[in-house]
N, C-alpha and C positions, 0 to 999 in steps of 0.2 A: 377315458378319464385322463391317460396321462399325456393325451395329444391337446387338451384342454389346458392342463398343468404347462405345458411348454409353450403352448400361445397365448399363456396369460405372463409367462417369463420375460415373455419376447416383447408383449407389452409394455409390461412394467420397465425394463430394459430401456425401450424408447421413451416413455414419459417420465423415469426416474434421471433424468439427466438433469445435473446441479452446477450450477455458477459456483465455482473455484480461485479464491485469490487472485480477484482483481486489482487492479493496481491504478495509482497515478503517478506520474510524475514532472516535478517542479526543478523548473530551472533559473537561474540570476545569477549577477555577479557580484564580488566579496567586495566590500564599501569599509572593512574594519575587519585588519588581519589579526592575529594576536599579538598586543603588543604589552601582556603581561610573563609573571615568570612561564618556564615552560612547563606543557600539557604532558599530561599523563601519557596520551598518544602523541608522540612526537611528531607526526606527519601533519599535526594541525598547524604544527610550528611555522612548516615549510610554506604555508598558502600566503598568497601576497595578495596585494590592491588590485582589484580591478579581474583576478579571477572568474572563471566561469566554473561553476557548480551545480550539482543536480541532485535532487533526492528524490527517492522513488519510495512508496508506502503500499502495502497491502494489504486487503482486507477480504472479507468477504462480502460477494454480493453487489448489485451494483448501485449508483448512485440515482436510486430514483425521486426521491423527496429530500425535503431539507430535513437535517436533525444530525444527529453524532452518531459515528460507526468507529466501532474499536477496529483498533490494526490490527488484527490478528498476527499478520506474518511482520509486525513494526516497521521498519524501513534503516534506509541507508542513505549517507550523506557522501558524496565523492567529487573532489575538485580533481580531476584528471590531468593536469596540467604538472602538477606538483604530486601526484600519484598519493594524494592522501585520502583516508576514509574512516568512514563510521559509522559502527551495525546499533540499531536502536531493537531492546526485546519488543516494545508494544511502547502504546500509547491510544492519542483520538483523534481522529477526523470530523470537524461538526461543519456542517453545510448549511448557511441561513438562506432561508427565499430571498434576498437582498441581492444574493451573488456573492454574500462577503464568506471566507474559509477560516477555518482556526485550527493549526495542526499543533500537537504537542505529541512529540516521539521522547519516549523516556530510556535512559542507558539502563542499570541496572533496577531501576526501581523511581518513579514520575517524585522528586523531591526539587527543591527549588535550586540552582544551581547545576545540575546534571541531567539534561535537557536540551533536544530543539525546536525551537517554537516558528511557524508560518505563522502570516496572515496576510492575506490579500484576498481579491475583488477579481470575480469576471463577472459575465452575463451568467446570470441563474440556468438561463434555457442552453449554457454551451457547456453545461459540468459534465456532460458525456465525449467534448470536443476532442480533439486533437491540434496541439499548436495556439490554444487560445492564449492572446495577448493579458495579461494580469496587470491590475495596477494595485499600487497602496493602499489599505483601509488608515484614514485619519486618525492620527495618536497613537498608532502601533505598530511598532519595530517587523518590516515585512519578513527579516530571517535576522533568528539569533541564535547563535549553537552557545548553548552555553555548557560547561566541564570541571572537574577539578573542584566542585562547589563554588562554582562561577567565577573562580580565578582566569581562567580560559574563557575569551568571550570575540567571538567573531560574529561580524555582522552583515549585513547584502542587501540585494533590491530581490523582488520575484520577478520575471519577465513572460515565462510560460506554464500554462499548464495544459498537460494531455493525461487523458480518460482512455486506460487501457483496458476493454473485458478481455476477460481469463477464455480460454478455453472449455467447453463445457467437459464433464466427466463422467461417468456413470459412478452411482452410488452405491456404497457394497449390499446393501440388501436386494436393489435388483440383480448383482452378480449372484447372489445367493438362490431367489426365486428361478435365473434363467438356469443356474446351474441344478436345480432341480428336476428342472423340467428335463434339461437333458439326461440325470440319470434314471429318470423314470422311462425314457424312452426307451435307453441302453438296456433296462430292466426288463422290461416288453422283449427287445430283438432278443435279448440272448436266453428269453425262456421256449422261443415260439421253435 
């Protein structure tokens, strides 16, 4: 019985294995630096024209169909150049079958003004890609960080996006099942 218990641990073990905090990230250059009073984080201050920037988002799970996936782990904005950045708690990822993307990362709380919003275009069949070239969706601003309650407002082009999967993980219920099985083994040796 408890050599059953252990190879059904062991099982479960290998088929309990979960997709963990996948990620993407998007990259462009700054087309509208800030050129209102200063931000709250001051390092927004420092980013100029023509910057290169990246934001990376994560979530769980990976991008199989179109529709909206919350950020779980929200994302980060960083112009490297000028060593500035910015941690978003959450927000949403929506993937339409067109190819077209719509990110909204929110700072403390998704309210109008304190916010960064994507949007762009690739091929639908490359949302798993690495390095895919991104263009503009018509009539909307492709990166806007906006802060301050929109007194801070910097703006950009997208140019890339890549489709990072996570690492898989084992899930605590099968550490718990395999761990079972092991001490029922242990339970066995040290009575025999």
């Amino acid at each position: 019985m408890n050599r059953f218990v252990y190879l059904l641990g062991i099982l479960v073990l290998l088929s309990g294995v979960a997709a963990f905090g996948d990620s993407v990230s998007i990259t462009g250059n700054i087309t509208q630096p800030n050129a209102n009073p200063p931000a709250s984080n001051s390092g927004l201050d420092a980013i100029q024209l023509g910057d290169a920037y990246s934001v990376n988002l994560t979530f769980t799970g990976g991008l199989t169909v179109a529709g909206m996936y919350t950020l779980t782990g929200g994302g980060t904005f960083n112009d490297f150049s000028v060593g500035a950045s910015e941690s978003y708690t959450g927000g949403t990822f929506t993937s339409f079958a067109d190819g077209s993307f719509s990110v909204q990362l929110c700072l403390a709380s998704c309210n109008t003004g304190n916010e960064l919003d994507l949007n762009f275009k690739i091929p639908f069949a490359s949302r798993n890609g690495q390095n895919v070239s991104a263009s503009s969706v018509p009539n909307l601003t492709p990166f806007d960080l906006l802060e301050d309650d929109g007194a801070t407002d910097i703006q950009g082009t997208v140019k890339t996006y890549s489709y990072n999967a996570a690492a898989t993980v084992p899930e605590p219920t099968s550490f718990l099942l395999l761990g079972s099985g092991l001490a029922g083994l242990a339970i066995r040796r040290f009575r025999r």
